[in-house]
N, C-alpha and C positions, 0 to 999 in steps of 0.2 A: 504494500500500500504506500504509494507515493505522499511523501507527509510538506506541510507549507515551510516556508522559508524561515520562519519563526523556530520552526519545530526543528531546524538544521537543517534543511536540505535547499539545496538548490531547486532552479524553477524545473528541471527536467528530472524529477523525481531523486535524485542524486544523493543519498548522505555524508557529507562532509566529515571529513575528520576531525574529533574531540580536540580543540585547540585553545590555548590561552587563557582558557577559564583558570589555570592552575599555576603559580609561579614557578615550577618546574616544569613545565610547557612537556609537547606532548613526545618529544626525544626521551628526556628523563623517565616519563611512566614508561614507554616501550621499552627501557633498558630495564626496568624494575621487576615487570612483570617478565622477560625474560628471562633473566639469569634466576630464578628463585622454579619455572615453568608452573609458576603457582598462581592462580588469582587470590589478590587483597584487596584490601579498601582504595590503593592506590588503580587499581586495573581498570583501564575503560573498560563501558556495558558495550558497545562494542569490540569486534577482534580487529588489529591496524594490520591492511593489507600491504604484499611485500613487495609488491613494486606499483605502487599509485598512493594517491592520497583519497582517491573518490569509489565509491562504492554502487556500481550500478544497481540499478534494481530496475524491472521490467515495466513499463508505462503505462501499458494497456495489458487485457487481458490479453488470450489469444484467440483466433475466429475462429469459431465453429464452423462456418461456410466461407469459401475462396467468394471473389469478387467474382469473378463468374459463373463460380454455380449459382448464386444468387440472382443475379441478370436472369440465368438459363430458368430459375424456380419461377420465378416475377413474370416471366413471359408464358413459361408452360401455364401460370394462376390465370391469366388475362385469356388467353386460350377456352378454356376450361369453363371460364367464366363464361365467354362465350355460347361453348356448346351447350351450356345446360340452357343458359337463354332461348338458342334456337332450339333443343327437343319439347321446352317447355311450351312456348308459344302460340303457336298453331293447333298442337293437342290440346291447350286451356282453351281457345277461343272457340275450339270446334264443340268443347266439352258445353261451353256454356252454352252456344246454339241450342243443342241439343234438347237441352234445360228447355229454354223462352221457346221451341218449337214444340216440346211434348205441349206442354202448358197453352200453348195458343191454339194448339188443334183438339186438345182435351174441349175448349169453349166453342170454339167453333166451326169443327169439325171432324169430328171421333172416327169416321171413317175412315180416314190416312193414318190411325196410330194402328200399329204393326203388331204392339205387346203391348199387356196392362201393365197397373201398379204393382201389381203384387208378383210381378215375374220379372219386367223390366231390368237391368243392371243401374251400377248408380252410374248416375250423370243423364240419368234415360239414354244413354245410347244403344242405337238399337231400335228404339220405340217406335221412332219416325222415321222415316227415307232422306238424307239427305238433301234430296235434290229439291221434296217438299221443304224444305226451313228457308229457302233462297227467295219466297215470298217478301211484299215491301215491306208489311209489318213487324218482322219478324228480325229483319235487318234491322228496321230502325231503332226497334229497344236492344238490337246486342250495337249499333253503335252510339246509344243514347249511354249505354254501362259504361263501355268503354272508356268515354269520351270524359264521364263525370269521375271514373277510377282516375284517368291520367290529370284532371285537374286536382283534385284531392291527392294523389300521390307529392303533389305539387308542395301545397301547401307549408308538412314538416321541413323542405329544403331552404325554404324561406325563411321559416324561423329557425331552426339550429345550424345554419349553414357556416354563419359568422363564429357563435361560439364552439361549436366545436371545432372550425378550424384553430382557434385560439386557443382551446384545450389539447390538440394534437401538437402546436408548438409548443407548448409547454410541459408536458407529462408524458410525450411520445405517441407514434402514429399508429403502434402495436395495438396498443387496448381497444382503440376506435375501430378502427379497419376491422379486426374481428368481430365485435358488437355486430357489423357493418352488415358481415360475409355471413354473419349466424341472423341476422333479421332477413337476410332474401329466405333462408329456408322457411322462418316463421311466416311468411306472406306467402308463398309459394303454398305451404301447407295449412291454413287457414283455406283460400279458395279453394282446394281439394277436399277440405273437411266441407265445407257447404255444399261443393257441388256432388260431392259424392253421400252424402245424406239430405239430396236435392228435395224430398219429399217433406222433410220438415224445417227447411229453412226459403226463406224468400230467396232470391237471387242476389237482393240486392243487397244481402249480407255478407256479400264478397267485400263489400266497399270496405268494410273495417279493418282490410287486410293492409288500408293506406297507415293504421295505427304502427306497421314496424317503422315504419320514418320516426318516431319516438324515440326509437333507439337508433336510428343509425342516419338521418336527416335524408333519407331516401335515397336513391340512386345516383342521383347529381352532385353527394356531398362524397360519397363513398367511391364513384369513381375520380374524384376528387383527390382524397385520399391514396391513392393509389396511385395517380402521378406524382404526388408530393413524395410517397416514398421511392419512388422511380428517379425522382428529382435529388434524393438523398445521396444515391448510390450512384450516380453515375457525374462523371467532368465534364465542364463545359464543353470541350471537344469531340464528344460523343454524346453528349444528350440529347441531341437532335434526332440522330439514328438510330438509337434506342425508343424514343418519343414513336418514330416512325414506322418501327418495328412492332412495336405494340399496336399499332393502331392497325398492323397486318395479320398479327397475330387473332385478333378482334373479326377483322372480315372474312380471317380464313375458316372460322368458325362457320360465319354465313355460308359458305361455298360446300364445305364437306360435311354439313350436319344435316340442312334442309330435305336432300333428298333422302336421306335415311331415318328421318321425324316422319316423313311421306309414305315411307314402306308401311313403318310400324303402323300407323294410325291407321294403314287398308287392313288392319288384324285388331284394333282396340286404341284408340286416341288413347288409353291410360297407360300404356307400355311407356311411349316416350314420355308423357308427364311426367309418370312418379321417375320415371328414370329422370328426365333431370331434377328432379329435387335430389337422389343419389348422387347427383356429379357435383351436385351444389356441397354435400355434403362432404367427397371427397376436399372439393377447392377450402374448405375451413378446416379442414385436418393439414391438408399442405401447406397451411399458409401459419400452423404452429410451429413449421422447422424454420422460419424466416427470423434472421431476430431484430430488434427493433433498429431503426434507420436514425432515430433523431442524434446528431451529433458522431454521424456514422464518421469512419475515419477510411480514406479509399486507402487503396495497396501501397501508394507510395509514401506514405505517412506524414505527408507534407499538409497546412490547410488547405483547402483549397480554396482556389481564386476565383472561383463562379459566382461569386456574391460579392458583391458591393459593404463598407461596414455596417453597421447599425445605424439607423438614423442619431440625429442627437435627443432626439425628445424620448426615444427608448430609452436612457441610460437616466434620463430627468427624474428620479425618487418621486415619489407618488405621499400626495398629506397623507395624516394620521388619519385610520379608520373615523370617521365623524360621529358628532352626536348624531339619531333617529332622526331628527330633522332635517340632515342636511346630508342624507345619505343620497339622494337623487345626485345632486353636484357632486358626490364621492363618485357615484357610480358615470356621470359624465364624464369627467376627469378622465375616469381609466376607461373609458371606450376610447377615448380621443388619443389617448396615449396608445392603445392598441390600435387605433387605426390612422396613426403618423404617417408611415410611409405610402397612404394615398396624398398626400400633401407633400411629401418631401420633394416625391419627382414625379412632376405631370405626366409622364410617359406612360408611368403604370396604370392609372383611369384610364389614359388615351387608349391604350392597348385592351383593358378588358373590354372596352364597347363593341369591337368586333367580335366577338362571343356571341351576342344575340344572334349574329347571321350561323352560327353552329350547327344548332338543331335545328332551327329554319329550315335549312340544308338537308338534314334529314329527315325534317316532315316531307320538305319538297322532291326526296328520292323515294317517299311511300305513295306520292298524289302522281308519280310516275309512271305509275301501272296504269292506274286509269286514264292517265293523258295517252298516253302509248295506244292502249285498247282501244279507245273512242277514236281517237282523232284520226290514227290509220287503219281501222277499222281490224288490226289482230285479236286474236283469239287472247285469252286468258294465260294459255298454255304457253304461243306463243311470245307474248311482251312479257311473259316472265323469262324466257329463256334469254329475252334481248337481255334484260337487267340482271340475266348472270353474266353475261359478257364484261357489262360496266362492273359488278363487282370481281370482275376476274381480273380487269387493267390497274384497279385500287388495289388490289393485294399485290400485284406485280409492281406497280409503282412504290408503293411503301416499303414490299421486302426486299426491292433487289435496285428500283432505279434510282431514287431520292438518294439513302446509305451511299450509295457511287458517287452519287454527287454533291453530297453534300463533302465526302472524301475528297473527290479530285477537284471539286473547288478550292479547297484549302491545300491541298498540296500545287495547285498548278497557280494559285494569284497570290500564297502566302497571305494568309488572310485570317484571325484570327475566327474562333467556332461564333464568337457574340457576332461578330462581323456578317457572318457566313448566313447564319439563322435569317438576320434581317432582311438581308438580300434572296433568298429564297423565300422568305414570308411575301415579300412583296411578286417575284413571280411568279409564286401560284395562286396568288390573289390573280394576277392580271389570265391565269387558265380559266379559274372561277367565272368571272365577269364577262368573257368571250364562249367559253362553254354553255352555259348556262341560258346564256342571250339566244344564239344559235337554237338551242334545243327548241325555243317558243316559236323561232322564224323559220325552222326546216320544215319544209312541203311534203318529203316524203320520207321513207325508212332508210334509204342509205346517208341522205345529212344528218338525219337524224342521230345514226350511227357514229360519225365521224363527229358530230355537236357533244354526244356523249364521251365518245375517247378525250376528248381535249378539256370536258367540264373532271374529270377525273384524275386529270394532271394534276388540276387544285386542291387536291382531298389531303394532302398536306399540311394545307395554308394553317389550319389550327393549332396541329401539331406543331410546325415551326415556331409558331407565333408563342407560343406558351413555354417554348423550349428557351426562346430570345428575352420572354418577360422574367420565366427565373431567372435568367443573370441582371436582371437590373434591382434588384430585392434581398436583401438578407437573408440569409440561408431558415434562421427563424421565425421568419415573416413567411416562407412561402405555402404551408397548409393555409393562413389565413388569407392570399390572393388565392389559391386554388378554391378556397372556399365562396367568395365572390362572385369567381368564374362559372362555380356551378349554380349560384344563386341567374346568373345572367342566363345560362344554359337554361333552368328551370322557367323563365320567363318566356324563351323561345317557345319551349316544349309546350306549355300552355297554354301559349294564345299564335302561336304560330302555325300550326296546323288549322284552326279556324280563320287566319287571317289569307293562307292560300287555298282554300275550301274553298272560302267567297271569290275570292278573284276567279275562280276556274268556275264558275257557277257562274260568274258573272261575262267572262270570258264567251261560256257555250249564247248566254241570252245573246250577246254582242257578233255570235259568228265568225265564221272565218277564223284569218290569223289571230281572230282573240281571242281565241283558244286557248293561245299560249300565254296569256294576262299575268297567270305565278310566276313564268320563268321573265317575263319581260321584269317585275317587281324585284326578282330576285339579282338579274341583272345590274338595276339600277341602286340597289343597294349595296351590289358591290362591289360599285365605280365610287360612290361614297367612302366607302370599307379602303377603297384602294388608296384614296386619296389621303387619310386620314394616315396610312403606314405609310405612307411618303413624308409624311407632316415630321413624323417620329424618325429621329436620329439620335446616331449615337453622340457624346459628348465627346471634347477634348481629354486625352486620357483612357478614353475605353478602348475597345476593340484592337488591342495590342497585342500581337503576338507572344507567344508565353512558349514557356518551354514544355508544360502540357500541352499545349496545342503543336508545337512542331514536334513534340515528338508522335 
C-alpha cells in the first residue's frame, strides 16, 4: 500500500530511508544493528537495502484482464446485446398481435378464432391466423401500445439521465451498467409474464415494464454508459475505431440474427423471445468479469492525454451543508458546479445539439420500408431485402472502411486522432446530407440504391462526433456528457418518429416527389448539423501530435 509523503514516502509510492531523525544519523544505526546481527531499540522498523536508499513497492495492483481482452469482452457484450434485441423483437411484437387479435375477433367475430380459451397457448398464439390480425383495427391498437411504450420508456431517461451520469463519475460505471444490463431482463420479463398469462391481464399492463428505467434510466442512459466505459479504456488515437467498431458490432447483430428470429417464430414466436431474454442473461454474467473502468490506467502507464484538465470551478470547495432553509441554493450551487464544463467551453453544447438528428436517423431508416414499399411499388419481402443491402454497406463501413481511414489519415497527413475525428465528423456529415436528400428525389430503384450507399457513408458521423467530444472534457466529466447525449437521443426517439410520420402523410396528401417530404427534412437539417461542425474548431494548442498518436 502506497503511503502519502507525510507518512515517508515519496509521491510514486517509494519508502525512503529512516534518516536524521537521530543524531547518529542512519550510517551509525546500520553499523549497530550489524555487527551485534541482532535487533535493539536502536534498529530501524524497516531493513536498509544494500545497494539503494529507496524501496520500491508496486503502485497499482495487477490486471486481471490484458487491454485487449477487454476491448475483445466490450465488443463481444455490445454484440450480444445486440442479438438478444433482435430475437427478442419481432417474436414480442408478433406475440402481442396475437393478444389484441384473439381479443378483437372474440367481439367481433368468433368465427376466425381457430382454438378456445381453455386450449389456446399463452400469448393466444395459434388462436387466430395471422394473416386475419393484419386488419386496420387491429394494427392501430398494436401501434397505438407501441407508440405510448416508446414514449413512456422515455420519460425515466429524462429524469435520471443527468444524475446518474454524475453518480457513474463519481462511484464508478461498474455498479450502474449492471443495474442497467439486469433491468433489460426485468422488462423483457415482465411483458412475457403478461403476455403469457394474457387471459388475466389487460394488455396494456405491459406499459409498467417502462418502471425498469427506475433503475437503470432506460436505454438511452445505459447505452450511454457503455460508451463512457469504452471511453475509459481506450487512447485518443484509437477511440474513434473502437467507437466505430462497436457500432459494427451493433449492426452485425441486425444482419445474422433476423433471419434466424424468422425461422424460429414459423415453429413458436416464444422460442426466440425467451431465448433472448437467455442471451440477455448470459450478456450480465459477462459483463461481471469486466472490472471497473473509472480511473482505469491503459498499458502504458503513462496518464493519459485525451482529456483536457479539470475545469477550475471543479476544484472550487462547495459551502457548508446549509441550514433547511437554504438547502435549495445548497442544492443549486452543486448542480452548477456539476454542470461547469457546459460553460467552460462552448464546443461541448455546440456538439451535443447534433445528437437530436441521431435517432431521427433511425426513426427515418424504420419509415424506410414503407417509403420503399409504396413509392416503388415492392413487395414487403422485397424493400426488406433492399435495406439489408444498406445495412450490409454500414457494417462494412464501420468494421473494415472508416478503422482504415481513420489509420491512414493519421499516418499519411500526421495529424493528431483529436484532429482526425473532427475532420471525418464533418465528412460524413456532408455523406448524410447528400444521401439522405437523394433518397427523397430518386425516381426509381436503382438511385435509389446508389442514394442509399452514399446516405450510409454517414452512419459514422455520431460515432466520430462523440469520439472528438470526449477529448474536449475531463476524463471525469464524460458519463455526465454521455448522459446529456442520451437525454438529446431520448428526445429524438420520442417525438421524432411522429414528426416524420407526419411529413410522409403529409408528403403522400401533396403527391408526387412529396413523397419524399422526411428525407427532404432530414436533408435540411443536416446542412444545418453540417454547418454548425464547421462552426467548431479546435483551439490553439490542441490537436498536436503526441507520441501516443505517432506511435
Amino acid at each position: 500500500m502506497a503511503l502519502g509523503k507525510a507518512g515517508g514516502c515519496d509521491e510514486h509510492g517509494s519508502i525512503a530511508e529512516y534518516s536524521a531523525s537521530t543524531p547518529s544519523g542512519p550510517s551509525s544505526i546500520s553499523k549497530d544493528s550489524a555487527m551485534d546481527g541482532k535487533a535493539n531499540e536502536r534498529s530501524p522498523l524497516l531493513p536498509t537495502p544494500k545497494h539503494g536508499l529507496i524501496i520500491e513497492l508496486p503502485s497499482e495492483r495487477p490486471r486481471r484482464m490484458s487491454h485487449e481482452t477487454l476491448i475483445f469482452v466490450l465488443t463481444l457484450l455490445i454484440f450480444l446485446v445486440g442479438c438478444a434485441d433482435q430475437l427478442t423483437d419481432s417474436p414480442q411484437t408478433r406475440i402481442i398481435e396475437s393478444v389484441i387479435c384473439y381479443r378483437y375477433y372474440e367481439q367481433y367475430d368468433p368465427r376466425k378464432i381457430q382454438v378456445g380459451r381453455d386450449v389456446v397457448g399463452p400469448g393466444a398464439v395459434g388462436g387466430v391466423s395471422e394473416m386475419w390480425c393484419k386488419v386496420d383495427a387491429v394494427q392501430e391498437e398494436l401501434a397505438m401500445l407501441r407508440g405510448y411504450q416508446q414514449m413512456l420508456d422515455g420519460f425515466p431517461a429524462l429524469l435520471l439521465a443527468i444524475p446518474l451520469g454524475w453518480a457513474a463519475d463519481r462511484y464508478g460505471r461498474k455498479p450502474f451498467l449492471t443495474l442497467g444490463i439486469a433491468s433489460f431482463i426485468l422488462r423483457g420479463g415482465w411483458i412475457q409474464f403478461v403476455t403469457w398469462f394474457w387471459q388475466a391481464f389487460d394488455i396494456r399492463w405491459t406499459w409498467l415494464s417502462t418502471l425498469h428505467g427506475l433503475v437503470s434510466g432506460s436505454t438511452p442512459v445505459v447505452s450511454a454508459l457503455y460508451f463512457v466505459v469504452m471511453s475509459d479504456v481506450t487512447s485518443e488515437g484509437e477511440r474513434a475505431a473502437v467507437f466505430l467498431r462497436l457500432g459494427a458490432a451493433n449492426l452485425s447483430a441486425s444482419l445474422v440474427v433476423p433471419p434466424l428470429s424468422a425461422w424460429l417464430m414459423e415453429y413458436n414466436p416464444w422460442i426466440p423471445s425467451l431465448g433472448g431474454t437467455v442471451v440477455t442473461m448470459i450478456c450480465l454474467a459477462l459483463y461481471t468479469v469486466v472490472p471497473e473502468t473509472l480511473n482505469y490506467r491503459h498499458p502504458t502507464g503513462s496518464p493519459s492525454r485525451s482529456h483536457p484538465p479539470s475545469p477550475s470551478a471543479e476544484s472550487t470547495p462547495l459551502p457548508p451543508t446549509p441550514m433547511p432553509g437554504d438547502l435549495a441554493i445548497h442544492w443549486l450551487v452543486k448542480a452548477k458546479v456539476a454542470t461547469a464544463f457546459l460553460t467552460t467551453d462552448w464546443r461541448v453544447p455546440a456538439l451535443i445539439i447534433p445528437f437530436f438528428g441521431h435517432l431521427l436517423l433511425g426513426t427515418a431508416t424504420q419509415l424506410l420500408l414503407q417509403y420503399v414499399s409504396k413509392r416503388y411499388g415492392l413487395t414487403f419481402s422485397k424493400a426488406t431485402l433492399l435495406l439489408t443491402i444498406f445495412s450490409g454497406v454500414k457494417v462494412l463501413l464501420l468494421l473494415i472502411i472508416l478503422p482504415y481511414v481513420s489509420t491512414a489519415v493519421m499516418r499519411s497527413f500526421r495529424i493528431s486522432g483529436q484532429k482526425k475525428d473532427l475532420y471525418l465528423t464533418r465528412a460524413s456529415q456532408v455523406f448524410v446530407l447528400v444521401g439522405w436528400t437523394l433518397v427523397g428525389l430518386s425516381p426509381n430503384i436503382p438511385t435509389v440504391v446508389i442514394s442509399l450507399v452514399m446516405a450510409s457513408l454517414g452512419q459514422g458521423t455520431y460515432l466520430l462526433a462523440r469520439s472528438f467530444l470526449t477529448s474536449l472534457v475531463p476524463a471525469h466529466h464524460i458519463a455526465r456528457v454521455y448522459s446529456i447525449i442520451s437525454i438529446v437521443d431520448t428526445l429524438g426517439a420520442m417525438f421524432g418518429g411522429a414528426l416524420l410520420a407526419g411529413l410522409f402523410k403529409r408528403g403522400m396528401m401533396l403527391g408526387g416527389a412529396w413523397i419524399g417530404l422526411p428525407f427532404f427534412f432530414i436533408g435540411l437539417m443536416s446542412a444545418a448539423l453540417l454547418a454548425l461542425m464547421f462552426v467548431v474548431r479546435l483551439k490553439s494548442g490542441e490537436g498536436e501530435l503526441t507520441a501516443e498518436d505517432d506511435e
